[in-house]
N, C-alpha and C positions, 0 to 999 in steps of 0.2 A: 504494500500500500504506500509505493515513494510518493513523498510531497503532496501526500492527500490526493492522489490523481485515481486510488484504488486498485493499484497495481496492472499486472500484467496480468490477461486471461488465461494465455498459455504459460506462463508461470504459474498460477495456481493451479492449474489442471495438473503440469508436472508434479507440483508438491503433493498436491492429494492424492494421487498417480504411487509414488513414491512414498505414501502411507505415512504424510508427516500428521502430527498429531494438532488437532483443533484447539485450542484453548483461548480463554481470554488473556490480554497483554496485563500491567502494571497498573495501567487504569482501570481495569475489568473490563473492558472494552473488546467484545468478541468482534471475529472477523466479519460478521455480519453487520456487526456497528459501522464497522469502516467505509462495508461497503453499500451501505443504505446512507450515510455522510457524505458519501462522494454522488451518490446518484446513478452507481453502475450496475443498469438492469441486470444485463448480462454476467458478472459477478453476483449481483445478490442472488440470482436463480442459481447457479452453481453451485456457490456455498450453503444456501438456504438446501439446497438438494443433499448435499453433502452432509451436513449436519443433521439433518430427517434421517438419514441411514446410519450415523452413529448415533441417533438418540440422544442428543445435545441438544438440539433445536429448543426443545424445553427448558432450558439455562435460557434464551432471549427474548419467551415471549411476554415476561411483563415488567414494569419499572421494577429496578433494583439496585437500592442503598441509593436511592439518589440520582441513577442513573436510568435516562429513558430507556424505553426497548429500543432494539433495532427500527421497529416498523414507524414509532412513536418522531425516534430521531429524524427519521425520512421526511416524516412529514411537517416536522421543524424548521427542519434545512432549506424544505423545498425546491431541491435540487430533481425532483420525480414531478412528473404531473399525475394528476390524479390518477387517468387511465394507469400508468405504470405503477401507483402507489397499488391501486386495486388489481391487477396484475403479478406483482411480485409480494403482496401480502401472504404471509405464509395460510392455510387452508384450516384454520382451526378461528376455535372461536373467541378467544383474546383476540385476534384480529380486527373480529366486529366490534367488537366492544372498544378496542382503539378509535375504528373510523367512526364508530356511535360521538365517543367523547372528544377528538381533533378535528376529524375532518369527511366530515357526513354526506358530502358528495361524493364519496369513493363505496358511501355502501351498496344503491344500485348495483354497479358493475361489480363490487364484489362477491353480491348474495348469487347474479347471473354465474359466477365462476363458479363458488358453492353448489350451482346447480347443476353443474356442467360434470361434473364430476359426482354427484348423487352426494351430498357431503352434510346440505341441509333439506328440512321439513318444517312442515308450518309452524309443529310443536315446538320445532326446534329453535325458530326463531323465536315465539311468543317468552320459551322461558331466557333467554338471553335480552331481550329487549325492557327493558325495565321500564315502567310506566314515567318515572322522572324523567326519561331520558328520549318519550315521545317526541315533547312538543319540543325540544333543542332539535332532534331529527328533521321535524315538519317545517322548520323556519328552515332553520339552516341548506336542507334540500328538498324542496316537496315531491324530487320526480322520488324520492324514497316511498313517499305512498303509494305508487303503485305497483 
């Protein structure tokens, strides 16, 4: 991740290739921070993959000690537009619950990708959706109501 640029893709492919091990740095700042920081789709699909298959991905998905999630940070930075925030959102439901509380135009296109993949149900939404967090939804993005 030189100079904040997010590294190289084919260097990361190599390391993970090469079976180097995932971890966060000195900041706790995992590699998925880095590259949701920099804004590189293409890197956070990779790593975000990569980490789903070691079973880590669950170390990023909600604030900790202070520190944003990956997904949270992205949308801080605003280095992604939305389509890509809801795109490269990891498939779980800390997700929704991000774009419910930062940035509520990204749920549409992300509940369509939930669906694309069978991932959510109506139930499923109701219990994730919190009635406080309706009418922040409905101002913020009304095509969410449909």
């Amino acid at each position: 991740f030189s100079e904040g640029r997010g590294g190289s893709v084919q260097m990361i492919r190599t390391l993970l290739h090469a079976k180097a091990e995932i971890r966060p740095n000195l900041d706790k700042r995992w590699p998925l921070h880095l590259a949701f920081q920099t804004g590189r789709v293409e890197l956070i699909s990779l790593i975000t993959e990569e980490m789903e298959k070691q079973d880590l991905l669950k170390h990023t998905l909600k604030d900790n000690d202070g520190l944003p999630s990956p997904l949270k940070e992205g949308i801080q930075r605003r280095h992604l537009s939305e389509e890509q925030l809801s795109r490269v959102a990891p498939l779980v439901s800390q997700s929704l619950t991000t774009f419910i509380r930062h940035e509520p135009k990204c749920i549409p296109s992300f509940i369509e990708r939930l669906k694309e993949h069978d991932l959510v149900s109506a139930d499923d939404l109701a219990k994730l959706v919190h009635v406080s967090d309706l009418c922040r939804v409905l101002l913020a993005s009304p095509e969410a109501a449909d």
